[in-house]
N, C-alpha and C positions, 0 to 999 in steps of 0.2 A: 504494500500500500504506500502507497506517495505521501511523504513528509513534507506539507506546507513548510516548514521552519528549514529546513534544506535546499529546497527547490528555488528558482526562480522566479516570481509573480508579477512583476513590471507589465507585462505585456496585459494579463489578465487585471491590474489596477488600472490602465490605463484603457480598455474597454466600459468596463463601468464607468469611471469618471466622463466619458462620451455617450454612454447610454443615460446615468443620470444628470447629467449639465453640471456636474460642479466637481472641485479639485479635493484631490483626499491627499492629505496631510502626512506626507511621509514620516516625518518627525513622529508622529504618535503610530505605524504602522503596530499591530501586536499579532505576532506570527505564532497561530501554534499550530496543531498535527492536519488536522483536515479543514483551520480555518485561519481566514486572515480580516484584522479588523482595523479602522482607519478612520480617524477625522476627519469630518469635510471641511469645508469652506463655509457651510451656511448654517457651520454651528449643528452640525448631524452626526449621526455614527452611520458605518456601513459595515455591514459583517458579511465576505464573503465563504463560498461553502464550497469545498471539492467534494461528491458523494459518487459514486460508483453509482449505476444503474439498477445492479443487482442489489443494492441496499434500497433503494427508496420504497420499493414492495408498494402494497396499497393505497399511500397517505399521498404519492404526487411530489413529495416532496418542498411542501408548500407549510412548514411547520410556523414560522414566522408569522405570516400574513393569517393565517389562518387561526392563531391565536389572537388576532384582535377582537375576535367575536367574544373572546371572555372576557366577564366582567369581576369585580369587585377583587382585582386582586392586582397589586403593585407591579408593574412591567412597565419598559418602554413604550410608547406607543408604535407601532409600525406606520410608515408614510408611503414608502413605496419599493418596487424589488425588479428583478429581472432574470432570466434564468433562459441558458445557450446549452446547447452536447457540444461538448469537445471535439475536435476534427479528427485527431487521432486516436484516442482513448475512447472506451465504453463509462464516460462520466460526465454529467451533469456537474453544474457551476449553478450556484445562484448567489445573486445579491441582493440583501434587504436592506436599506436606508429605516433606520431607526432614530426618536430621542437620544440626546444624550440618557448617558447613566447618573443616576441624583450621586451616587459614593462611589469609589474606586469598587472593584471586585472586593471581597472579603480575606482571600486568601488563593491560594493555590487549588486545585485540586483536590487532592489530600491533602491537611496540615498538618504542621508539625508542633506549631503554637498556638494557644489559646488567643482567639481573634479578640476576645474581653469584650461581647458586645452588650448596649446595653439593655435593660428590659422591654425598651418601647422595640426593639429589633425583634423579641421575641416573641412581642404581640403581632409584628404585620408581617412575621412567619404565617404562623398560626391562622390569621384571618386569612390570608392568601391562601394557605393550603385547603383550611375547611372551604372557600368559598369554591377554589376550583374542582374539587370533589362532588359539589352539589350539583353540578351542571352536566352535560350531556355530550358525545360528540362521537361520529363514524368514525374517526381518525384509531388507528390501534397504536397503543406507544412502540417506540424501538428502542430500549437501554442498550447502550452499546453499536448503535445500527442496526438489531437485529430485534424484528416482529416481536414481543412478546406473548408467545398463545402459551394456554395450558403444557401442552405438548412440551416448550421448553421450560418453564418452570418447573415441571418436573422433571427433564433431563438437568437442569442445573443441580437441582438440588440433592438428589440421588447418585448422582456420582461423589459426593461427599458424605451425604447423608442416607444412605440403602433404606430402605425399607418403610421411610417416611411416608404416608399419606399425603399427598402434595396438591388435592386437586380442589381448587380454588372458589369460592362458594360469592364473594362480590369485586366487579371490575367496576372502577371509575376515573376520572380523568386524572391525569398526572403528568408531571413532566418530565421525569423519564431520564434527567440528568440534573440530578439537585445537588451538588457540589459546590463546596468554598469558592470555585473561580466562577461559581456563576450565578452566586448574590453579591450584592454590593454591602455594605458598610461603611460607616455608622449607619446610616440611613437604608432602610433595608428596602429592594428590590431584586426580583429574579428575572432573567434573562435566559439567550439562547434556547428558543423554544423549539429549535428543528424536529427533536421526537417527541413530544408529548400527545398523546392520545390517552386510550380506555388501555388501564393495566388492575391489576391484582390492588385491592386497599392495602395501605403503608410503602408499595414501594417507593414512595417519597422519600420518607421517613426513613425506611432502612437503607438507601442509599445517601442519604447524609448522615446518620448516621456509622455507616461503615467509612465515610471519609475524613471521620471525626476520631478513629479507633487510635491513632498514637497521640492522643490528648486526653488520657480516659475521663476526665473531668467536663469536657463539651461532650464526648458522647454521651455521659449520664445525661447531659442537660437536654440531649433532643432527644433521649429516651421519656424523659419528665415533660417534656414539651409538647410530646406528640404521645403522652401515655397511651388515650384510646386506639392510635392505628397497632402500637405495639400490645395492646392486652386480646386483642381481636384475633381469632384463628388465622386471617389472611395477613395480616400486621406478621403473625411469628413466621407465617410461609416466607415472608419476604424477609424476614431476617435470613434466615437459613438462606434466602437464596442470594441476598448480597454475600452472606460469609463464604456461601460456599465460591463464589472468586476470590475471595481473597484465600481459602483453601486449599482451593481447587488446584490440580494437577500444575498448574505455570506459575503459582503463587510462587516467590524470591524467598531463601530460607531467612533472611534480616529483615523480611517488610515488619516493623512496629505495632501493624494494625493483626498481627496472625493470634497473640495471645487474649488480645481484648475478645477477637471475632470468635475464637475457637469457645471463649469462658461460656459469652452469653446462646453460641448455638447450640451449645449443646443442652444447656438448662432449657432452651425453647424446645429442642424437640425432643425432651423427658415430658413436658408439656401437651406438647401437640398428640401425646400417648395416648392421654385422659380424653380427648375429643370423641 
């Protein structure tokens, strides 16, 4: 798979910039694995997207634009986008022109330190998550680029966890990559909506929390913050099945997050026994 952060992009900034009429800001370029994102001129963000063909599956790949129809929860707004195939490659490019972001990103990825954020951040978590969950949508999430259906749920989670009961009893809307680099702080907002659709209840939840796991002090806290999706049958499936990547057969023997993930999956699916 092709590394934004290695590769070339000149040529593909300088198409957007002539599809959407304005100059993007070299100086603030931020290159990572399969996106690059860039300041404009009229005071905008632009996030571009390299996706494979074979990833975009059902949703069109329209994750962006298509999250504007949700309400009551802290994002960007979307303005406008544009999307070309590659001449040589089997992949798909798009670009969304979005709001600036109200704070910097919160962190990396996974962190490694305590972001220290404050309460009011933990409230319009909170409200953004319930309110997105109440709402509806054909879209099916993809964590990782990849569909979420039953079928992989419990291939995930069974290769770590054998014998588990894994089959998922409520789907509602989420988004599908809720990580440190992709809320802001102080001021809290979430971004980068490319995969969010209809997945399993908590996988929010359990994937910030699993990116939370070498701070065990913030994962307790979005365990406490999102008690309900974690005490819920479907809440523990999705723990087990963030832990089991970071278990899973290509887990690093030094990743930080193995002892946290391994404590609480396994207490979940002593758990998930009694159901």
């Amino acid at each position: 798979m092709t590394d934004l952060r290695r590769v070339a992009v000149d040529e593909v900034l300088g198409r957007v910039e002539t599809a959407l009429g304005t100059r993007l800001d070299r100086a603030t370029v931020v290159r990572k694995r399969r996106s690059v994102g860039a300041r404009t001129a009229r005071g905008t963000w632009v996030r571009i997207e390299r996706r494979g063909l074979d990833r975009i599956g059902i949703q069109g790949g329209d994750g962006t634009p298509s999250a504007e129809a949700l309400r009551g929860i802290a994002k960007p707004a979307w303005l406008a986008g544009l999307a070309w195939r590659d001449e040589a490659e089997p992949v798909m490019w798009r670009a969304d022109e979005t709001e600036l972001l109200p704070s910097a990103p919160a962190g990396t990825a996974v962190v490694a330190e305590d972001p220290e954020l404050p309460p009011g951040w933990w409230s319009a978590l909170n409200a953004s998550l319930d309110a997105l969950a109440r709402q509806r949508t054909n879209r099916v999430a993809t964590p990782d680029m990849e569909t979420i259906t039953q079928e992989l749920v419990t291939r995930t989670i069974r290769q770590v966890f054998p014998g588990v009961d894994a089959t998922v009893s409520e789907w509602c809307p989420a988004h599908a990559d809720l990580n440190w680099a992709n809320v802001t702080a102080p001021e809290f907002c979430v971004f980068d909506w490319e995969d969010w659709g209809m997945a399993p209840r908590g996988l929010d939840a359990a994937t910030l929390w699993a990116a939370s796991l070498a701070v065990p002090a913030l994962a307790d806290r979005v365990r406490v913050e999102r008690s309900g999706d974690f005490a819920s049958r479907d809440g523990k499936l999705m723990v087990l099945f963030a832990a089991a990547k970071v278990l899973g057969p290509y887990t690093h023997p030094e990743d930080p997050r193995i002892e946290g993930a391994r404590a609480l999956a396994e207490q979940v699916a002593k758990e998930l026994q009694a159901y």
